[in-house]
N, CA, C and O atoms as a GROMACS GRO file, in nm:
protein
  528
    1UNK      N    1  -1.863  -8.217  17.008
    1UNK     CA    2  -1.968  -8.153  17.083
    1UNK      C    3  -2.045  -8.061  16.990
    1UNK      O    4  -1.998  -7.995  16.898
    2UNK      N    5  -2.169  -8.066  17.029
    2UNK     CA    6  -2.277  -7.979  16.887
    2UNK      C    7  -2.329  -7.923  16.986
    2UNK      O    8  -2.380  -8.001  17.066
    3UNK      N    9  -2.336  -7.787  17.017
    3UNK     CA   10  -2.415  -7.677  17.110
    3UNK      C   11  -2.529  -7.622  17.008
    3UNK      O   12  -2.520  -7.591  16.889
    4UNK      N   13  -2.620  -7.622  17.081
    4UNK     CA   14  -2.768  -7.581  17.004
    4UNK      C   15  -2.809  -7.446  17.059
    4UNK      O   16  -2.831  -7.439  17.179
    5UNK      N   17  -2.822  -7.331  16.975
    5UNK     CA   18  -2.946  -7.285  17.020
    5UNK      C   19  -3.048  -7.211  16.979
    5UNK      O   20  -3.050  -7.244  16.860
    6UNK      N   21  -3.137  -7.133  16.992
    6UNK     CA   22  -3.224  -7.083  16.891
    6UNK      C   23  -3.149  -6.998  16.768
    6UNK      O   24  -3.181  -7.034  16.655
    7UNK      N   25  -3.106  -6.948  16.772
    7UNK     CA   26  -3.054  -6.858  16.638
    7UNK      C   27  -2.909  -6.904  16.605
    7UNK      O   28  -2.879  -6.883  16.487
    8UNK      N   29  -2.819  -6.958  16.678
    8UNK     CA   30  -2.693  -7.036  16.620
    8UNK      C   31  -2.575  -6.936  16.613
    8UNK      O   32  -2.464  -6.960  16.565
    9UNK      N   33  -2.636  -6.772  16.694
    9UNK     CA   34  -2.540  -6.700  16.690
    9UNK      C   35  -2.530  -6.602  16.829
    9UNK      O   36  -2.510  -6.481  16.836
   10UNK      N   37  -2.550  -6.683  16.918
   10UNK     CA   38  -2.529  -6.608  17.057
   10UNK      C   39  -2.506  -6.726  17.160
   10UNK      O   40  -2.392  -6.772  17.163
   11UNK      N   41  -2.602  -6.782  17.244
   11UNK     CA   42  -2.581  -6.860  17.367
   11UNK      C   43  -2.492  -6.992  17.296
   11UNK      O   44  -2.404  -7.019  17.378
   12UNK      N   45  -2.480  -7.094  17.165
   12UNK     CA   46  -2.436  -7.167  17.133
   12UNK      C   47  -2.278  -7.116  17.068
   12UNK      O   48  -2.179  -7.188  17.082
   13UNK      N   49  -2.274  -6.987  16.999
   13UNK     CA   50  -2.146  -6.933  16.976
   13UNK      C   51  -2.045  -6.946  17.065
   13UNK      O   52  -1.931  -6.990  17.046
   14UNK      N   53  -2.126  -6.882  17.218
   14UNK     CA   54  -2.072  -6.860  17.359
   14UNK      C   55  -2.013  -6.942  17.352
   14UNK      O   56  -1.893  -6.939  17.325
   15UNK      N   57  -2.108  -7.083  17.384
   15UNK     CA   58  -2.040  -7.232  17.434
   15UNK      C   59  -2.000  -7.262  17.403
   15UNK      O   60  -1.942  -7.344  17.475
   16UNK      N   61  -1.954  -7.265  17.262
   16UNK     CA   62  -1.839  -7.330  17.143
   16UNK      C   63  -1.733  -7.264  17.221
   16UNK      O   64  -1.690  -7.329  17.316
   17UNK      N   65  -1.666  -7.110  17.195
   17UNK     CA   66  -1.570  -7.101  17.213
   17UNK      C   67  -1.547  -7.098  17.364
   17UNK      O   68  -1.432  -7.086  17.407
   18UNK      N   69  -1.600  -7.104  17.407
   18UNK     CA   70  -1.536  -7.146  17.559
   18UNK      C   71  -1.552  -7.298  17.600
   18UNK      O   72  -1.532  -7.308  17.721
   19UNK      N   73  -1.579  -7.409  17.546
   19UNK     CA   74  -1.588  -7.497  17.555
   19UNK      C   75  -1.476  -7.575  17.505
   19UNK      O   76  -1.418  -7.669  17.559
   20UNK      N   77  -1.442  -7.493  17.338
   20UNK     CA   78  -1.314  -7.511  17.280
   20UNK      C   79  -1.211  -7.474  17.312
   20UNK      O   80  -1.116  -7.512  17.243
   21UNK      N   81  -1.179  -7.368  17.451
   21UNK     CA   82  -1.086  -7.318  17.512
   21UNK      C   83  -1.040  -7.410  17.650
   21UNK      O   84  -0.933  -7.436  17.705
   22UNK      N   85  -1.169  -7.440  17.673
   22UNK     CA   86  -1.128  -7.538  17.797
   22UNK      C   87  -1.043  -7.680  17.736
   22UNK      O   88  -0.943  -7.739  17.776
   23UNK      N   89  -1.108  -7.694  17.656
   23UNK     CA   90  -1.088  -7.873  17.633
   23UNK      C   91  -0.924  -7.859  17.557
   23UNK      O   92  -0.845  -7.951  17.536
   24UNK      N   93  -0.909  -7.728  17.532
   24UNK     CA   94  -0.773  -7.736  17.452
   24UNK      C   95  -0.702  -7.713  17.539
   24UNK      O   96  -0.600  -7.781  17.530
   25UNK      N   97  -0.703  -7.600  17.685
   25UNK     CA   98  -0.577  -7.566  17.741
   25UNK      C   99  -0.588  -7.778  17.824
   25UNK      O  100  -0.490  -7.850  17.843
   26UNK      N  101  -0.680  -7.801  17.840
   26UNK     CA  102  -0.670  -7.958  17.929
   26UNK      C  103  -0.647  -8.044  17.835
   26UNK      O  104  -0.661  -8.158  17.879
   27UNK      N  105  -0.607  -8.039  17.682
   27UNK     CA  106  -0.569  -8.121  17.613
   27UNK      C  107  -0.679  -8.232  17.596
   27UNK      O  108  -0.640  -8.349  17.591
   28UNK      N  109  -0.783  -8.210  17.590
   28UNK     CA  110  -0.900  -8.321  17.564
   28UNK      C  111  -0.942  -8.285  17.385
   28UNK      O  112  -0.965  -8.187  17.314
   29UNK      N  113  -0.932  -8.420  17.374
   29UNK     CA  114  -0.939  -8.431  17.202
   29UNK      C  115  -1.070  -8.437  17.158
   29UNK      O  116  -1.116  -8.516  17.074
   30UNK      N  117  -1.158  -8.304  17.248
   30UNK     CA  118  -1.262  -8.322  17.184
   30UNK      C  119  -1.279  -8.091  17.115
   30UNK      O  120  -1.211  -7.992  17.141
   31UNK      N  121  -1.386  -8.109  17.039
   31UNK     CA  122  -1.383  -8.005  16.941
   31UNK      C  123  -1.510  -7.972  16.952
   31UNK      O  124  -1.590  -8.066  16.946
   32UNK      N  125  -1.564  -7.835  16.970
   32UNK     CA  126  -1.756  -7.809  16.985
   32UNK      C  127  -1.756  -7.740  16.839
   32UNK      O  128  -1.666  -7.667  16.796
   33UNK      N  129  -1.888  -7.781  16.762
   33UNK     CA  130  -1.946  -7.633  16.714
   33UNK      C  131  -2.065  -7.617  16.759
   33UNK      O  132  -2.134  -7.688  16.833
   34UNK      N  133  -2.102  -7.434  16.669
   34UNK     CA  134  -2.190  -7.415  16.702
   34UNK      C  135  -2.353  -7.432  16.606
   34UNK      O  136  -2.345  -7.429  16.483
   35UNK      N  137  -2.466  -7.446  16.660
   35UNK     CA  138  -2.573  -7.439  16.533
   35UNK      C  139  -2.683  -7.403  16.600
   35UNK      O  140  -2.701  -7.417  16.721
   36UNK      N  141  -2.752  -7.362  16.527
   36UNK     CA  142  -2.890  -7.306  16.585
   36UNK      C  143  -3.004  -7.358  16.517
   36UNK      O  144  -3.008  -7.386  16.397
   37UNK      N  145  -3.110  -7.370  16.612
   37UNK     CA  146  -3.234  -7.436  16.521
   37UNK      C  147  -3.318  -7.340  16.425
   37UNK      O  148  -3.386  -7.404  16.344
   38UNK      N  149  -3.328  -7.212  16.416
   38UNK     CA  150  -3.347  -7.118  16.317
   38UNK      C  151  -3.260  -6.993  16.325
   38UNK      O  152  -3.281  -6.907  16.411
   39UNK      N  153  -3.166  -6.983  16.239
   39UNK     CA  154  -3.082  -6.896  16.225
   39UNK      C  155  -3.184  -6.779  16.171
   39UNK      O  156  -3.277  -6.818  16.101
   40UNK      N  157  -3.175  -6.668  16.193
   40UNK     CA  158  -3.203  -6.527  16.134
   40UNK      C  159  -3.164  -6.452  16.080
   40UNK      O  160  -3.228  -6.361  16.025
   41UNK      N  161  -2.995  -6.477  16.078
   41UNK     CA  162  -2.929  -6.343  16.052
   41UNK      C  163  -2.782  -6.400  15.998
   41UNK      O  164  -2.721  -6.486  16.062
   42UNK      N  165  -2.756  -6.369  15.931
   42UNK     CA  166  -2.606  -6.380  15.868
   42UNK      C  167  -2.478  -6.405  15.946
   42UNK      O  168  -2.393  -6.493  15.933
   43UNK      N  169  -2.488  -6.298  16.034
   43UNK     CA  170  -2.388  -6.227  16.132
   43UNK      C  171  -2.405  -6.271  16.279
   43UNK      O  172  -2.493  -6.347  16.318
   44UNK      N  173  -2.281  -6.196  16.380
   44UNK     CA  174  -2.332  -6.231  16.519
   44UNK      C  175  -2.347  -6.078  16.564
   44UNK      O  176  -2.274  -5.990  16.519
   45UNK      N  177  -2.457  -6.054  16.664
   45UNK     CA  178  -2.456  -5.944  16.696
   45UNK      C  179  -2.354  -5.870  16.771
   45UNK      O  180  -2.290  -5.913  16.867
   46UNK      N  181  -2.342  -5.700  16.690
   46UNK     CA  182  -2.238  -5.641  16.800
   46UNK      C  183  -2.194  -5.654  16.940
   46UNK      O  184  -2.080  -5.634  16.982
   47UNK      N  185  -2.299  -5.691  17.009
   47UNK     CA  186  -2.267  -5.667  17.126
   47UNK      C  187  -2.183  -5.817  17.191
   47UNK      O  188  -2.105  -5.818  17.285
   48UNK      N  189  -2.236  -5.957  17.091
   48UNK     CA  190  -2.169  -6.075  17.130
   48UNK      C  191  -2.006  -6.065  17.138
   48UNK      O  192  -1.912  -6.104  17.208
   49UNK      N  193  -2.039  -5.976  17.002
   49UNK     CA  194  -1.835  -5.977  16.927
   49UNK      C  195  -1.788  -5.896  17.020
   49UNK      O  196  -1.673  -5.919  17.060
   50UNK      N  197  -1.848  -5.807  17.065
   50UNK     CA  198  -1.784  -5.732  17.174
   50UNK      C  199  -1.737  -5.818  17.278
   50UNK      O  200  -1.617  -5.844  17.278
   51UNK      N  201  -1.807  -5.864  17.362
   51UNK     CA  202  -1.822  -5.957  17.463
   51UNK      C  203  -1.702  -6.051  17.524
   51UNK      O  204  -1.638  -6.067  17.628
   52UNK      N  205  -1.716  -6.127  17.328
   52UNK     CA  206  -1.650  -6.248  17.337
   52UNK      C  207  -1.525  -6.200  17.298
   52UNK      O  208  -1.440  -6.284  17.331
   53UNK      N  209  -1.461  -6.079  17.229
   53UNK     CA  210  -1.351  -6.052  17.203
   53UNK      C  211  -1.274  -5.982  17.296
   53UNK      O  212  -1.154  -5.958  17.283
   54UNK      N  213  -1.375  -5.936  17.429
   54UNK     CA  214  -1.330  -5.902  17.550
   54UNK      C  215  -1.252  -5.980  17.623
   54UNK      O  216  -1.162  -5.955  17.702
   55UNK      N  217  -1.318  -6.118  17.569
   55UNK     CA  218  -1.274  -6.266  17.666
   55UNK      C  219  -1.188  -6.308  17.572
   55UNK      O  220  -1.229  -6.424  17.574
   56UNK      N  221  -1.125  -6.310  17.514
   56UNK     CA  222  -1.004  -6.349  17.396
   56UNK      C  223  -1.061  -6.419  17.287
   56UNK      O  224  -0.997  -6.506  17.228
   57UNK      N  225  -1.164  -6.391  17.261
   57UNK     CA  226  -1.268  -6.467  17.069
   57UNK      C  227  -1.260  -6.373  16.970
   57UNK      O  228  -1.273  -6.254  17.000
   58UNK      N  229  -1.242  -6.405  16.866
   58UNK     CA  230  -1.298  -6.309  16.744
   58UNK      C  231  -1.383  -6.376  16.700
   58UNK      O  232  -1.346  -6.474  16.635
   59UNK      N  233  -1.489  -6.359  16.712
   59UNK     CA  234  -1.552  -6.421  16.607
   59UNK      C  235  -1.675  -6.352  16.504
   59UNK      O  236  -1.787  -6.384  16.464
   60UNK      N  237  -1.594  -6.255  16.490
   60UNK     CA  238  -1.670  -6.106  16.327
   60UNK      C  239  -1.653  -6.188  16.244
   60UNK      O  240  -1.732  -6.161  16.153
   61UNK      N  241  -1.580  -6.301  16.212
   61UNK     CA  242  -1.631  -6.358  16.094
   61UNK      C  243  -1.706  -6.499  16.047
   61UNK      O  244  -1.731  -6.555  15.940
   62UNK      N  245  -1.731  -6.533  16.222
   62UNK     CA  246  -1.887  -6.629  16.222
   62UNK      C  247  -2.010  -6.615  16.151
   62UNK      O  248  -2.081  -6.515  16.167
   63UNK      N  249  -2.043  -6.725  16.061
   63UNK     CA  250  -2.190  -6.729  15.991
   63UNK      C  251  -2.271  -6.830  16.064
   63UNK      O  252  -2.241  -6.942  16.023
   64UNK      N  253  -2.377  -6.834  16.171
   64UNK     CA  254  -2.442  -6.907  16.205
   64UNK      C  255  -2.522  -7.007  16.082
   64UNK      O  256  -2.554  -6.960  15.973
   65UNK      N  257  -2.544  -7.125  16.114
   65UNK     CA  258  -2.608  -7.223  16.034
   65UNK      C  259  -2.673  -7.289  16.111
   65UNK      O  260  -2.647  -7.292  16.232
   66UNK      N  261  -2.790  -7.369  16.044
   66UNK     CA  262  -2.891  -7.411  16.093
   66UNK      C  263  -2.850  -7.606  16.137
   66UNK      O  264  -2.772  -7.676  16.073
   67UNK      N  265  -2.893  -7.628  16.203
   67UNK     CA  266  -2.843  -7.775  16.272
   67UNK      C  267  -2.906  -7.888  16.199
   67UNK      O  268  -3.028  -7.899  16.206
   68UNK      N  269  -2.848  -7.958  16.140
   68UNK     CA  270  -2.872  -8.065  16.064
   68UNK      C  271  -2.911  -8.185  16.126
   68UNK      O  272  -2.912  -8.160  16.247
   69UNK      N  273  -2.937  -8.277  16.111
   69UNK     CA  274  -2.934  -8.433  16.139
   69UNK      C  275  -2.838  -8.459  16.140
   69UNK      O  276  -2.815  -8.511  16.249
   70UNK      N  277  -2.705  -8.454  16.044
   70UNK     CA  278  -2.564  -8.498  15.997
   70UNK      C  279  -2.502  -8.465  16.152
   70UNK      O  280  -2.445  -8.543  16.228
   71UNK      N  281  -2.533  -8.324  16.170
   71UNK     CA  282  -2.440  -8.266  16.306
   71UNK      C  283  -2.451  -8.333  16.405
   71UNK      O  284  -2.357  -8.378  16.471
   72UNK      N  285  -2.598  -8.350  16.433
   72UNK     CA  286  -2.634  -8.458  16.563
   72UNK      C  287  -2.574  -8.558  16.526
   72UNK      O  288  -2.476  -8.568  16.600
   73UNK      N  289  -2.575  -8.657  16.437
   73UNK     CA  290  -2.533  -8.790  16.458
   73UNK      C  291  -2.430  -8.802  16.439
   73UNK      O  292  -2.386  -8.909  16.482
   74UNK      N  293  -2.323  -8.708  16.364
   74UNK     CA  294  -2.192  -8.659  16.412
   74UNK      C  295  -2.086  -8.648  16.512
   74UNK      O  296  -1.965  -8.661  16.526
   75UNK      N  297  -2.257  -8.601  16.611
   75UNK     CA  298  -2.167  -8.522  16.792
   75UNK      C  299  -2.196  -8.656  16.815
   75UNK      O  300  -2.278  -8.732  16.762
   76UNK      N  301  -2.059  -8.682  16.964
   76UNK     CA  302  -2.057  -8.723  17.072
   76UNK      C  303  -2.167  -8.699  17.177
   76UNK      O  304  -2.214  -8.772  17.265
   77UNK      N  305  -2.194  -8.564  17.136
   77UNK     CA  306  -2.292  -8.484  17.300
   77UNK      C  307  -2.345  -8.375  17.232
   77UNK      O  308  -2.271  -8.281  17.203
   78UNK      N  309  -2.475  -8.373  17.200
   78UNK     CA  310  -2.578  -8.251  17.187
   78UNK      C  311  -2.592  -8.187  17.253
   78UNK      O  312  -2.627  -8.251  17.353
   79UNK      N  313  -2.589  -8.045  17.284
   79UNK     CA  314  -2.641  -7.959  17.433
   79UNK      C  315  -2.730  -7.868  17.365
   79UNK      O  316  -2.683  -7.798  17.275
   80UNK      N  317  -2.849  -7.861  17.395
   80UNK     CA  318  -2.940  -7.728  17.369
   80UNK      C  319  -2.950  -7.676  17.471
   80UNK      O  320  -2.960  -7.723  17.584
   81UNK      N  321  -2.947  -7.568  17.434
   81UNK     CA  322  -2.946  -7.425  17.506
   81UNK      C  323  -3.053  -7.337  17.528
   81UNK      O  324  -3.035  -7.217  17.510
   82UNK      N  325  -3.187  -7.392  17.574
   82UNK     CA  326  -3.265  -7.313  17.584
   82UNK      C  327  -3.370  -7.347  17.490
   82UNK      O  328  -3.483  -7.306  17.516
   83UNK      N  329  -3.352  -7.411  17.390
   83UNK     CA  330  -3.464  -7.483  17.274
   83UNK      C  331  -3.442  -7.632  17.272
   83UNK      O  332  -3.373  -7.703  17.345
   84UNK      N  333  -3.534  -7.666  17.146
   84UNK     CA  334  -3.539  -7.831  17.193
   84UNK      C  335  -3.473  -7.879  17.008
   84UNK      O  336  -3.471  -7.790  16.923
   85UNK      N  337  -3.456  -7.935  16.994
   85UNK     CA  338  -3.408  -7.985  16.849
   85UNK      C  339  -3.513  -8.028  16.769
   85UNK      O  340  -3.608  -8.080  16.828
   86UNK      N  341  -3.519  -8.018  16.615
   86UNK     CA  342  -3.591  -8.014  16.571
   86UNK      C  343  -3.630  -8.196  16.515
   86UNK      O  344  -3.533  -8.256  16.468
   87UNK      N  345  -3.751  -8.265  16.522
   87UNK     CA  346  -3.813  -8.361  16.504
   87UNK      C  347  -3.703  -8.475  16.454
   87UNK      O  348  -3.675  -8.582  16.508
   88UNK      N  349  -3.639  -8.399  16.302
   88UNK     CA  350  -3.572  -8.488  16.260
   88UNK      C  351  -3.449  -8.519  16.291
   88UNK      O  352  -3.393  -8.628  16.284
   89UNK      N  353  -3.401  -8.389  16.334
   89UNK     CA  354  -3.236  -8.417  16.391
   89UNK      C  355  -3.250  -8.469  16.544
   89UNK      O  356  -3.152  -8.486  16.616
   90UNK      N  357  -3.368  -8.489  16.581
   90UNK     CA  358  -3.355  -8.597  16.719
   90UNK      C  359  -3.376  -8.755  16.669
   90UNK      O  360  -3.356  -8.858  16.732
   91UNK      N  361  -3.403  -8.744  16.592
   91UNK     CA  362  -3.421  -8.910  16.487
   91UNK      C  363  -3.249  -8.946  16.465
   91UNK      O  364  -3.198  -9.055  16.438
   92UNK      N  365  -3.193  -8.827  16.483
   92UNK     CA  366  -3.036  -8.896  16.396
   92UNK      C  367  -2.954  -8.928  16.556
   92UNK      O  368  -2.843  -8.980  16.573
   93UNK      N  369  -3.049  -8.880  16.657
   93UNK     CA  370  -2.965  -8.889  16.776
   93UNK      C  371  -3.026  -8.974  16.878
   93UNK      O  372  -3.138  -8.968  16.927
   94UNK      N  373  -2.921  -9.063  16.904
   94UNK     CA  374  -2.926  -9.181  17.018
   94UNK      C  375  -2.990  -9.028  17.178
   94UNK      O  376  -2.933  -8.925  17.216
   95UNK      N  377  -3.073  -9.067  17.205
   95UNK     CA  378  -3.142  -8.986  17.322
   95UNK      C  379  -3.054  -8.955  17.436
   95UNK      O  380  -3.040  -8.844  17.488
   96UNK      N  381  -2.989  -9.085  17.473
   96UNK     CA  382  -2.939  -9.028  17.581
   96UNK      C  383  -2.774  -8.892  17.565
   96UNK      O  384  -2.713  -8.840  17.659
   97UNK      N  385  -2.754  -8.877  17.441
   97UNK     CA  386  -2.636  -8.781  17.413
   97UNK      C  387  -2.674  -8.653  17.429
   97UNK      O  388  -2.591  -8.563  17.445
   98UNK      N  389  -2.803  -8.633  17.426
   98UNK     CA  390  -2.859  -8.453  17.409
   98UNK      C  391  -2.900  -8.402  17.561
   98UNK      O  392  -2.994  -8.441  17.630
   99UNK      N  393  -2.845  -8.348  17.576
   99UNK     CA  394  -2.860  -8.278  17.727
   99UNK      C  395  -2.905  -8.128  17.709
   99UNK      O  396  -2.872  -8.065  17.608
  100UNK      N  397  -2.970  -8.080  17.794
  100UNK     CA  398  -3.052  -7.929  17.828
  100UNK      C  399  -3.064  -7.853  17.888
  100UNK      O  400  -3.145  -7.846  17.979
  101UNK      N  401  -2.966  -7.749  17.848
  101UNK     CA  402  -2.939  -7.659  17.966
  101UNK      C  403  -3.078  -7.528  17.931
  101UNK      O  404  -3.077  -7.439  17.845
  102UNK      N  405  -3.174  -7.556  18.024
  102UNK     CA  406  -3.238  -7.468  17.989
  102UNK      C  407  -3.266  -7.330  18.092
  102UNK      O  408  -3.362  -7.252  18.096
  103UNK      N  409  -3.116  -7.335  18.187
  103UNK     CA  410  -3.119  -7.197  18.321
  103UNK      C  411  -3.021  -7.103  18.221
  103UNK      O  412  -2.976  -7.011  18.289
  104UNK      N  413  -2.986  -7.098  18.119
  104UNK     CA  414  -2.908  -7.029  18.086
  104UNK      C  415  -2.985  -6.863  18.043
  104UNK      O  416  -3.064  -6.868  17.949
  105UNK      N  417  -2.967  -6.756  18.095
  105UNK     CA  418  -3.008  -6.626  18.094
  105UNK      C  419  -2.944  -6.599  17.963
  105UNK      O  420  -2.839  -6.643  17.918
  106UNK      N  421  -3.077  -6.473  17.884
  106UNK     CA  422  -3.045  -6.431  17.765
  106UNK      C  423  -2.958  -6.361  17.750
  106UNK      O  424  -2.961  -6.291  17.851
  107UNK      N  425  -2.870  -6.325  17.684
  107UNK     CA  426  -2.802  -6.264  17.678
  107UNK      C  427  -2.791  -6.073  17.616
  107UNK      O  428  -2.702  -5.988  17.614
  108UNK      N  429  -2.962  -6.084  17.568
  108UNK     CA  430  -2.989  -5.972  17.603
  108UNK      C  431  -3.007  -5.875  17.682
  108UNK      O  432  -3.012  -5.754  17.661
  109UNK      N  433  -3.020  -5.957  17.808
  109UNK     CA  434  -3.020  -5.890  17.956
  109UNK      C  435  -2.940  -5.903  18.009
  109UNK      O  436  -2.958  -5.879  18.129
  110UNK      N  437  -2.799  -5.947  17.970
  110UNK     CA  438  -2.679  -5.930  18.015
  110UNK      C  439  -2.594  -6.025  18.003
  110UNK      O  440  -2.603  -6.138  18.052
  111UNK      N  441  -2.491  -5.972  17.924
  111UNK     CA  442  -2.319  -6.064  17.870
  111UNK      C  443  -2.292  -6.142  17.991
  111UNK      O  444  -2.327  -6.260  17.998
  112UNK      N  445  -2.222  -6.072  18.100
  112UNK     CA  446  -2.182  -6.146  18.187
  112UNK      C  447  -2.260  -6.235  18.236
  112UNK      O  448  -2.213  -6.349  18.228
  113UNK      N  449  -2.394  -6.225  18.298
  113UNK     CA  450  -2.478  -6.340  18.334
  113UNK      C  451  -2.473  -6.498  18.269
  113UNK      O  452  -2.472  -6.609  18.324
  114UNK      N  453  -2.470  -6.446  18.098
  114UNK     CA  454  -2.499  -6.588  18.036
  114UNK      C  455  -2.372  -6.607  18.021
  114UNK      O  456  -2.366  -6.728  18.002
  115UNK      N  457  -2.221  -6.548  18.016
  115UNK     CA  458  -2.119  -6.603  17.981
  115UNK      C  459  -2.112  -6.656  18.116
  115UNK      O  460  -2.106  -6.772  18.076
  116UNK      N  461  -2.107  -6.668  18.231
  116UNK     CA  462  -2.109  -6.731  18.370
  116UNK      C  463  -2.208  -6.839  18.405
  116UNK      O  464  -2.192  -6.917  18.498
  117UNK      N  465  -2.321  -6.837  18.318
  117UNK     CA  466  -2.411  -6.962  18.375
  117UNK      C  467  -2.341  -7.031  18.218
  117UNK      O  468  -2.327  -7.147  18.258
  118UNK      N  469  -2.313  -7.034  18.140
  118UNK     CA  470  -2.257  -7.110  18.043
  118UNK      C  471  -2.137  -7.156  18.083
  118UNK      O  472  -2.132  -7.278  18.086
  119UNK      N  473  -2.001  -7.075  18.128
  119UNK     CA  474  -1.855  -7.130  18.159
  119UNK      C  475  -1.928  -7.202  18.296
  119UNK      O  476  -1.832  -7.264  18.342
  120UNK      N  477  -2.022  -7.224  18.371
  120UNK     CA  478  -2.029  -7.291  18.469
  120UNK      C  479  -2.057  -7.434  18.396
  120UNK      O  480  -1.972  -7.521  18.381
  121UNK      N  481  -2.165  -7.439  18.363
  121UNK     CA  482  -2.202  -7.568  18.262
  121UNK      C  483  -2.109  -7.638  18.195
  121UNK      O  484  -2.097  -7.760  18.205
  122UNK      N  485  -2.033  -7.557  18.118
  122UNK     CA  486  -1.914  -7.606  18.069
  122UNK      C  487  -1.759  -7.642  18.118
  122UNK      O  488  -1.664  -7.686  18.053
  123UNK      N  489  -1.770  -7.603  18.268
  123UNK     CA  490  -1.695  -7.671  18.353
  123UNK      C  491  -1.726  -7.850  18.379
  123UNK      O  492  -1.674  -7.956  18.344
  124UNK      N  493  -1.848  -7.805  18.465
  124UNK     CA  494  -1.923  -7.973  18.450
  124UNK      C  495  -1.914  -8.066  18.337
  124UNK      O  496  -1.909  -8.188  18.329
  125UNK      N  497  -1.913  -7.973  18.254
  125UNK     CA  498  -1.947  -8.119  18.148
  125UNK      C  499  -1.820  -8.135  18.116
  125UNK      O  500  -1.797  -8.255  18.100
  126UNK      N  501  -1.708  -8.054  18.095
  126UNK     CA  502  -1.545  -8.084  18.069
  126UNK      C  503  -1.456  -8.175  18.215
  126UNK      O  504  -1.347  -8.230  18.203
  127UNK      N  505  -1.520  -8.170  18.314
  127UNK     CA  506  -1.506  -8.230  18.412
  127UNK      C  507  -1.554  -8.363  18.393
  127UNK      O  508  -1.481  -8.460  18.412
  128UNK      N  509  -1.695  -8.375  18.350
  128UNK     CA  510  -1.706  -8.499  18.325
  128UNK      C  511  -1.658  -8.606  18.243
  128UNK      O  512  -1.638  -8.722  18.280
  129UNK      N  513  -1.634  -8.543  18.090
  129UNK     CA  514  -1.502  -8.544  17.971
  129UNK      C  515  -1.427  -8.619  18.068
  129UNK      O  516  -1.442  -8.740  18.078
  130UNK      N  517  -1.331  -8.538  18.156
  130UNK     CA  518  -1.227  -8.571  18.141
  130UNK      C  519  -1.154  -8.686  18.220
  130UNK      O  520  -1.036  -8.719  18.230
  131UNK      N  521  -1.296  -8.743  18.283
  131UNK     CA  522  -1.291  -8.863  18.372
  131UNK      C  523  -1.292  -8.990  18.312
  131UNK      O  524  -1.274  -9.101  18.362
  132UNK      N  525  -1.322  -8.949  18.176
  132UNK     CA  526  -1.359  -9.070  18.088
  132UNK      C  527  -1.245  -9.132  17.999
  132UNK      O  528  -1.270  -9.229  17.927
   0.00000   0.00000   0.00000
């Protein structure tokens, strides 16, 4: 699973590790990362690490990176998060794998909001996983 989203270090961080928490306590042999279509910043912001280490993550020593072609045609399932992928890394991806969650609230206006419209999303789609 390749979670997209604009900077590669907040709404797609989110979904990795809670996506990677679900699929592991249900034993599904699948694995997310995260990438963003323009990274900005080295780091994840304080307030994410806060957040997510509230919810059992560390992740102070995440470096967001920018999303390749390789990654897409890599994943099983693309999810952007609010942006769209960039020209060429939709060239490396069969169309129907990239899905778009684009109700997901920033997370500047509040942790809990987007960690709840994200673990919702990521119920569905691990639900759907796991029928398969």
């Amino acid at each position: 699973m390749l979670f997209v989203c604009e900077h590669g270090n907040v709404k797609s961080l989110m979904a990795a590790s809670y996506f990677n928490q679900l699929a592991q306590e249900l034993r599904l042999p699948f694995r997310a990362v995260s990438r963003g279509i323009a990274p900005d910043s080295t780091t994840v912001p304080p307030a994410i690490i806060q957040g997510l280490r509230a919810d059992g993550f560390d992740v102070s020593s995440f470096h967001p990176s920018a999303v390749t072609s390789s990654d897409v045609s890599a994943s099983q399932r693309v999810i952007t998060i609010g942006t769209v992928l960039p020209v060429d890394a939709q060239l490396a991806s069969a169309q129907p794998k990239i899905e778009q969650w684009n109700d997901v609230p920033p997370a500047s206006v509040g942790y809990g909001a987007t960690r709840d419209s994200l673990k919702r999303h990521i119920k569905e789609l691990v639900e759907q996983l796991d029928k398969r």
